[in-house]
N, C-alpha and C positions, 0 to 999 in steps of 0.2 A: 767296813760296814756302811757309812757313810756315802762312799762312793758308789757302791750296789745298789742303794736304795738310789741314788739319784739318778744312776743310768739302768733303772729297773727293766723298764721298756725294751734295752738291750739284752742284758742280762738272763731275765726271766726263760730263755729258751734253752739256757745250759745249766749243767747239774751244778750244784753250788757247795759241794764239799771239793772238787778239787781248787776252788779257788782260795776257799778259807785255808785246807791245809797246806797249800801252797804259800800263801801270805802268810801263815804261823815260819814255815820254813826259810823265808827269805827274811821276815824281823828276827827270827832267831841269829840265824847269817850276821845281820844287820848288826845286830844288839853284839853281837860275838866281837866284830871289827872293833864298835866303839869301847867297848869294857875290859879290853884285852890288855893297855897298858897300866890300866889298874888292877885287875885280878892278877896279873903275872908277878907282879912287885908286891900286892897287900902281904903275903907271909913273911917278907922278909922288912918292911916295913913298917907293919903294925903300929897304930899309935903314934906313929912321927909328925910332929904338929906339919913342917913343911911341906911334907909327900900328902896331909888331909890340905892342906890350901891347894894345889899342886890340882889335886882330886879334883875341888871345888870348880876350880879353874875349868878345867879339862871334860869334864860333864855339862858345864853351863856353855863350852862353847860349843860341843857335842848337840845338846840341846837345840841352841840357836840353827843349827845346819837342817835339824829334822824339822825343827818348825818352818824355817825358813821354803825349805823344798815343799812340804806338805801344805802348810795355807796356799801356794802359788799352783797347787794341782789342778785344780777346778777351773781355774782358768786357760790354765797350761792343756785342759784337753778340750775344755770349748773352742782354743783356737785350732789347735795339732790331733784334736782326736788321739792323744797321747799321753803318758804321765811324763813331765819331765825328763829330758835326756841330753844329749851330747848339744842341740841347740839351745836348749836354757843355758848354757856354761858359754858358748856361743853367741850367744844376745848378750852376758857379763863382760865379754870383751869390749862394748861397744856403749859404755855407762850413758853420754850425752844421748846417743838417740834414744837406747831403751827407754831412759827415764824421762825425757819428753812424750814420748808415745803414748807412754802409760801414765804421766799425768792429764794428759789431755784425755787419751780414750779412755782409761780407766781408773780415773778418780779416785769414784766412791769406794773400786775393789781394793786400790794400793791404799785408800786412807784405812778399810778397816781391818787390812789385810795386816800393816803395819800395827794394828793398835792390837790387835788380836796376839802377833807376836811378843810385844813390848809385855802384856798382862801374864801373858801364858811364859815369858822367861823371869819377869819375877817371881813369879809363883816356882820356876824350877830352882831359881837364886835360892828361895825360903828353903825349898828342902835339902838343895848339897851344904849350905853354907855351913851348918852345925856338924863339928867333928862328932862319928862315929864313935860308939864305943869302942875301947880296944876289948880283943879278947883275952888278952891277958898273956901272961910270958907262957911260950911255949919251947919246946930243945930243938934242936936244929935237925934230927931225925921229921916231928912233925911239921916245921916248915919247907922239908922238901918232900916231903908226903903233901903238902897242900899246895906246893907250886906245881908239883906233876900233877894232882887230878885237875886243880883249875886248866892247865896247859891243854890235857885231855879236855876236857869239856869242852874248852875255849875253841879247840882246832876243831871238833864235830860241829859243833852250833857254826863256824865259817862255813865248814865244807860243807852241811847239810845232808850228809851221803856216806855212806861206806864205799859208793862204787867208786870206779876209778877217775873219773870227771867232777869234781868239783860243780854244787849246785851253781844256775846261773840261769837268766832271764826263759832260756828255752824249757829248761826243765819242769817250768811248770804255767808254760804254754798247753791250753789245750781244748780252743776251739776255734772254729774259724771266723773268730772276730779280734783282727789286729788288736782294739781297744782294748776290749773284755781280754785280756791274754794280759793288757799291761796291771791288769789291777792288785792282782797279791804282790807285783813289787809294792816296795814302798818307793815315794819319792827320791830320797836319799839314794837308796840302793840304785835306781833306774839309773841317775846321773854320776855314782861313782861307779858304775860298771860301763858306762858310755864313755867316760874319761881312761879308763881303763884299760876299753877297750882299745885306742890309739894307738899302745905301744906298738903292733904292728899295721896300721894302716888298714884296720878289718878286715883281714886276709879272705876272701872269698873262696882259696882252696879251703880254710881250715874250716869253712863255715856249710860251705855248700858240697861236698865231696870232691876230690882234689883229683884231676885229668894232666896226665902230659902236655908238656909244649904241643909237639908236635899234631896230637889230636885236636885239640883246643885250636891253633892255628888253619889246619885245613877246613873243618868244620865252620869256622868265621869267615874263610874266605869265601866257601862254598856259597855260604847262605847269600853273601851278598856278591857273587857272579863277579867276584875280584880273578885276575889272572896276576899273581906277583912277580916282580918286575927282581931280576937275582943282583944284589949290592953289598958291598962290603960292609955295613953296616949293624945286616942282618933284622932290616925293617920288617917285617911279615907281610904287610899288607898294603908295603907298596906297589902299586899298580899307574896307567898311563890311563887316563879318565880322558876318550874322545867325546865331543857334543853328538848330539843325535843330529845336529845340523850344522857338522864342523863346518861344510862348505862355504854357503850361504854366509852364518854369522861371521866366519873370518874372511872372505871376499866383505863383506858389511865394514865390519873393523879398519881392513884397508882402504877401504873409500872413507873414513871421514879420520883418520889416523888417532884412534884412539877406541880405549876399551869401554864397556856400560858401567856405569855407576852400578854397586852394590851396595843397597842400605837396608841394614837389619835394625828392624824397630821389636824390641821383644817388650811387650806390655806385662806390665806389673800384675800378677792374680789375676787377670782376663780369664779365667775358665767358661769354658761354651754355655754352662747352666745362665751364663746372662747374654749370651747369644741370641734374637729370636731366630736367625737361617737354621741355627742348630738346634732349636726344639726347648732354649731353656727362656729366657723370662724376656719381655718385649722392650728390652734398655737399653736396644742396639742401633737404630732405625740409622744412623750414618754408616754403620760398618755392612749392615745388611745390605745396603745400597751399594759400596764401593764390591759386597761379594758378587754383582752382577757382572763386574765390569773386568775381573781378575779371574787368576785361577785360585778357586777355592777347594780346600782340604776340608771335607765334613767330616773327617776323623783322624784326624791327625791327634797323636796321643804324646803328652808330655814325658821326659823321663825322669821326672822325681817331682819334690814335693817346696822345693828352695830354688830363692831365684840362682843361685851359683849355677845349679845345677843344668838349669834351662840354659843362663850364657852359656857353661863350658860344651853345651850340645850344638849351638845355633852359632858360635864363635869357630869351635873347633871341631867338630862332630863326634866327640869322643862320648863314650857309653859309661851308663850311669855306674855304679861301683855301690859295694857295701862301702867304702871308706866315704872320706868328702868326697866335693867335692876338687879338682884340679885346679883350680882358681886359689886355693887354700893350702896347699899340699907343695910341699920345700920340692921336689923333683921337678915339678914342673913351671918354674918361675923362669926357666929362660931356656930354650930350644926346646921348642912344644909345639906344637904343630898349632897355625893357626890358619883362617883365610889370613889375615894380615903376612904373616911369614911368608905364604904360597904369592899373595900376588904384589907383594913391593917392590919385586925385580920385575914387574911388570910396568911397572912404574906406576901403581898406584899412590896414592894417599890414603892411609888410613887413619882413623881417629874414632873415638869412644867420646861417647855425648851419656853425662848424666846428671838431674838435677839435683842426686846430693851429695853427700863424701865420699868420692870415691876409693879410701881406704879401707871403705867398711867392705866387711868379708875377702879383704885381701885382693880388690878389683883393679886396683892402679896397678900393684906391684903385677900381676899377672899378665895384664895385657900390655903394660908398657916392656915387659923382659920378653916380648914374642910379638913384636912385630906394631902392636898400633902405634903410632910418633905423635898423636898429639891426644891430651888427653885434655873435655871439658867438663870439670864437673860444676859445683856448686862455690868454688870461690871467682869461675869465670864468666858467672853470672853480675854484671854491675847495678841494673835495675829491673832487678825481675818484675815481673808483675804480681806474684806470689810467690811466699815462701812459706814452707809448712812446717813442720817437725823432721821431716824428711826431708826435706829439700826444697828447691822451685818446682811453682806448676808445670804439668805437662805443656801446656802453652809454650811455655817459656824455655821446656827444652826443645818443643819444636821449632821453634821462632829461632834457637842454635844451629838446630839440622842444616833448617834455608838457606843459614847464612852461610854455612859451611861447605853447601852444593854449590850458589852461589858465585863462592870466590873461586877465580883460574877456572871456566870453564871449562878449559882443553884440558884439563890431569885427571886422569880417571880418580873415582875415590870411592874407597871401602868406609863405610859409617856403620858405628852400632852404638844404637842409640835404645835406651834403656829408660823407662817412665819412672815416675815413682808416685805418683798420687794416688792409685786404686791400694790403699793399705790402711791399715787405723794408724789416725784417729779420725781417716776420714776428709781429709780437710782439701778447700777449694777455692777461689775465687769465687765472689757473689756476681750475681747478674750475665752467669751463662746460662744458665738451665735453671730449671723453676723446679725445687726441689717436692717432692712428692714426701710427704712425712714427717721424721726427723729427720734434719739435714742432713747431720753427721752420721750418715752412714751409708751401706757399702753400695746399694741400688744408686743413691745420688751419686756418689762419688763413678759408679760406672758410667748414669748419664753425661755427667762430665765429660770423662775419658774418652766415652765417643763422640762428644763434642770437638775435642780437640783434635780427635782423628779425622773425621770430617772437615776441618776446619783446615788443617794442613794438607788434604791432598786438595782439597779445592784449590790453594795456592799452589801446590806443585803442577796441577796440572797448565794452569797457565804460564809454568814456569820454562825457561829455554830449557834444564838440564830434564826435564823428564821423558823428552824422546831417546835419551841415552840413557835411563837409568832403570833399572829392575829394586821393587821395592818388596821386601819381607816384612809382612807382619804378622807376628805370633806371640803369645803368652809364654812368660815364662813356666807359669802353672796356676793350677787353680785356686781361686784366695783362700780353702779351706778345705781339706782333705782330710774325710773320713766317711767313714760306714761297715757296716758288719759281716765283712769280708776281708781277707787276709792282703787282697789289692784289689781297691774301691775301683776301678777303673773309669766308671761315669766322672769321677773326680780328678781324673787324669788326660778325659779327652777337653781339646783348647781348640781355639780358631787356630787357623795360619791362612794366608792370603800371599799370593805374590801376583803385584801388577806394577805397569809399568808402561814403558813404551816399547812396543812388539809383543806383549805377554799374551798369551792367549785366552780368549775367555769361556771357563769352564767348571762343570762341577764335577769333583772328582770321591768319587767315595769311596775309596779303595782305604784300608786301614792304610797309616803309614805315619813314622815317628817325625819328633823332631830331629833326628840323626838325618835325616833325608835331606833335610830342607839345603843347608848351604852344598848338597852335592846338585843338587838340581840347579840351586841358581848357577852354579859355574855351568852348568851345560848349556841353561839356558844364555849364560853369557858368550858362548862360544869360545871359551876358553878350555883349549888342553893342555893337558896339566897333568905331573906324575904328585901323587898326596898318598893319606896312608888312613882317612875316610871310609868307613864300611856302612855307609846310609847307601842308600839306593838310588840311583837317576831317574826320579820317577818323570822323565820326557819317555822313558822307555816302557811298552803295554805291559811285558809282563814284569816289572817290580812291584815295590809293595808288598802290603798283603802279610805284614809283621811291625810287632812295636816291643818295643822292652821300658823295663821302668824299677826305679827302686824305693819301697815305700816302706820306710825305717830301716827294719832288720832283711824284710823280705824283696825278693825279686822275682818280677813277672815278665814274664815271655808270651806275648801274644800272637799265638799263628792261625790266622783264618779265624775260627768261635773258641779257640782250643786254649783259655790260658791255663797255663803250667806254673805254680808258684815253688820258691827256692825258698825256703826257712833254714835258720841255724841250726845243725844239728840232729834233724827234725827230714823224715822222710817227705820227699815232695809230694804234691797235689796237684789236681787236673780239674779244671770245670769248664764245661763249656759255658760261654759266654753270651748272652742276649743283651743289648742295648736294650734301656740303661741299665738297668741292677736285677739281674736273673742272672745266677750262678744256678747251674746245674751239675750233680756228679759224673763223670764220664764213667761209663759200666767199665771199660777196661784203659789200664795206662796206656799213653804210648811211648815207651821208654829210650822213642828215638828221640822224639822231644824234647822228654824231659834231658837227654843227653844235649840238645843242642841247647839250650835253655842254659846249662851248665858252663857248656863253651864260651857262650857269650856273657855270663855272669864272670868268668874266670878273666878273660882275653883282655879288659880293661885294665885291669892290677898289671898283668901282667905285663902289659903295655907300658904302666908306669914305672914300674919295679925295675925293667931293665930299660926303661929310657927308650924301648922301640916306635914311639908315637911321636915322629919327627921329620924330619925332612934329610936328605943325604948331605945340602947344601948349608946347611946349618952348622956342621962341622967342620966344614973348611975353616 
């Protein structure tokens, strides 16, 4: 009720009995889990001083879980447009940063957030602590008469349902507002049905209707004008990726004997809305400047809502997935298809630049078991100029990049260098930028950001290595994804930039993902190459002109105005799309779509599952 009223404005435009009867269905659910190892035992129990402390015990910690998840809601969806789920549990892995983050950016919520729980679990203490009355001796006929009805009751109140499916978050999904959909969960429920969901790695057959190999395979080649390449391995989507300018760039190559530097800079929450070239708020004035000078993507669309997700796109080009992302996930911690893997027999160098631990969300282990050899993060920092809650300033991990181009100018080197200042609690260096407001927050912190960006290619470009070098720079995603659509997509679209030495300068406004980006840069690097990549060469006129993304449960498929979204369970939908936020119903499906929409939600997993998202030379 609570939540209703305070996202009224959202709410108000859907009927509001399926939400209530829905949110009675899933605490009932809820309430079934917690009470079931006490209702099951109390007949046979009764009265036993041990099994009442045992109770007391078990109900107060019970307690402590619903309050815990529930006071952090409000929070949890002013950031995530979400109720608590598989990254709150997610953020618990990682106690030092979360809990700095939120001491600094949010204070005042964890002081009364804390104190609220602390009152409200005494008050649960007062009521379990006094042993119940017993009901008195009963014969062993009526205590298995009252362990089968509670047993019955117990198992309805979980399942919520007579049908055959077991209730569970989609069942009582039912408008096209991702947020508004999460509300009759309760907190508790959302995060133990997201942990729950893991056992199989969010299968996207079981979720989204389940296609053959075979179909799912031709389909994802097609879309992306792959010809596969026949290997004992049984890659699908290995193919031989020539430049649009093999000539030229490899006649180039031979004359000064060596390949271009590729540096992937993905910016922390940069989403376009603080773009001004892209129409959102004027806090860009260095990036807007170097979009003159490059090739700019005016619609380039993120594939999910976590930085994982943007690396595992812009590192390896793999496609987003209902499960994690690949960064996280045991299959792919070493023979994973990376750039690093594809070009160290190149005789590249590669290396990962980031300014804070790079343990967090499983970032060391992943890129070190696939190819990058040197890893910088935040203890190879000896006097930063700043350090935050997060890590060192951007500054300071640019002022890495330099050094790193810098040294052995003849070795080609692969770089991905990763920011981390554009995040709460905010935090910066004083005396770069004249902060407009409160300091601490997100508009400064971008002013910043584009200071720093600025601030580094002005020195790269005086530098020797940047006639050799093609530079990428994109968001991982937007600092805050939400709105009253099933995939917010204004919230999805991000800068990307690639300039450099030879880049061409242009604005290109063809939709097109981050899956794209590191297949371009190899072309633009003159590099042919067999990979297993389905982004598109956008050197070439007709690609493009498609993005996918996965935003929580659901996935969207964007072709031309045409998004298709995938829900659990849950028949798909079609809206045509208008930049920014007009969603329109399409009068009739197109169920080729939605079929390709399928394939390409499917083809990821399935990549993973059998290990086909690899190189042939990895198995030697």
């Amino acid at each position: 009720m609570g939540l209703v009223i305070w996202q009224w404005h959202r709410v108000r435009q859907y009927a509001l009995s399926p939400l209530f009867i829905g949110g009675l269905r899933i605490d009932l659910s809820t309430l079934g889990i917690l009470i079931a190892p006490v209702a099951l035992f109390a007949p046979w129990l009764d009265g036993n001083a041990i099994a009442q402390s045992l109770t007391t015990f078990w109900f107060c910690l019970v307690s402590l879980l619903v309050l815990i998840t529930e006071v952090a809601s409000a929070q949890f969806i002013m950031e995530y447009d979400t109720r608590p789920n598989r990254l709150f549990v997610d953020y618990l892995k990682h106690p030092q940063e979360v809990l700095g983050m939120l001491w600094k950016g949010f204070k005042a919520v964890l002081i009364v957030g804390t104190i609220s729980v602390a009152l409200l679990m005494y008050g649960a203490y007062q009521l379990f602590k006094s042993p119940s009355p017993s009901w008195g001796s009963t014969t062993f006929i009526w205590q298995v008469v009252e362990f089968l009805v509670s047993a019955a009751i117990i198992t309805l109140m979980i399942r919520g349902t007579l049908q055959h499916r077991p209730i569970n978050p989609s069942t009582v999904a039912y408008c096209g507002d991702s947020m508004v959909n999460t509300l009759p969960l309760n907190s508790l429920y959302s995060v133990y049905y997201a942990i729950y969901s893991i056992k199989n790695e969010r299968s996207a057959r079981d979720a989204y209707v389940n296609m053959n190999d075979e179909e799912v395979i031709k389909l994802v080649n097609q879309a992306a004008s792959i010809t596969p390449i026949a290997n004992n391995l049984h890659i699908p989507s290995l193919h031989l990726q020539v430049p649009t300018s093999v000539e030229n760039s490899l006649s180039e190559q031979k004359a000064t004997q060596r390949y271009k530097n590729i540096v992937l800079i993905v910016q922390e929450s940069l989403g376009a809305q603080y773009i001004g070239s892209l129409g959102g708020q004027n806090l860009s004035p260095c990036f807007d400047r170097l979009m003159q000078e490059g090739w700019a993507f005016k619609r380039c669309y993120a594939t999910g809502t976590r930085s994982v997700r943007g690396l595992e796109a812009v590192s390896s080009g793999f496609p987003p997935t209902l499960s994690d992302a690949v960064l996280r996930l045991n299959k792919s911690q070493s023979r994973f298809f990376t750039l690093a893997q594809l070009l160290n027999p190149l005789g590249y160098r590669s290396s990962f630049i980031y300014g804070g631990e790079s343990h967090f969300d499983n970032m060391r282990s992943f890129f070190l078991g696939n190819g990058f050899k040197e890893i910088y993060d935040r203890a190879s920092f000896s006097q930063p100029v700043f350090e935050g809650t997060w890590g060192v300033s951007d500054e300071d991990m640019f002022a890495k990049l330099h050094e790193v181009l810098m040294d052995d100018l003849e070795t080609p080197k692969l770089s991905l260098a990763f920011t981390v200042t554009n995040h709460t609690p905010w935090e910066y260096p004083k005396g770069r930028i004249t902060p407009i407001g409160e300091e601490a927050s997100v508009e400064n912190s971008v002013r910043y950001v584009d200071w720093c960006i600025g601030e580094f290619f002005e020195k790269a470009k005086q530098s020797p290595y940047w006639k050799d070098t093609l530079f990428l720079v994109v968001a991982d995603h937007d600092s805050r994804v939400w709105g009253q659509s099933l995939v917010p997509l204004k919230h999805f679209h991000i800068p990307a930039l690639i300039l450099g030495g030879g880049v061409p300068v242009k604005q290109d406004d063809r939709i097109m993902s981050q899956l794209d980006l590191p297949v371009t840069l190899l072309s633009l690097a003159g590099i042919q190459a067999e990979h297993p990549m389905i982004g598109q060469d956008l050197t070439l006129a007709m690609s493009g002109g498609r993005a996918m993304m996965q935003y929580n449960d659901n996935y969207g498929y964007l072709k031309g105005d045409i998004l298709t979204v995938l829900q659990p369970l849950l028949p798909a939908q079609q809206v045509i799309y208008t930049a920014p936020e007009t969603y329109t119903p399409v009068q009739s499906m197109d169920e080729t779509l939605i079929t390709l929409a399928r394939a390409h939600a499917i083809w990821p997993s399935m990549m993973y599952d059998k290990g086909w998202y690899t190189l042939p030379s990895l198995h030697h």
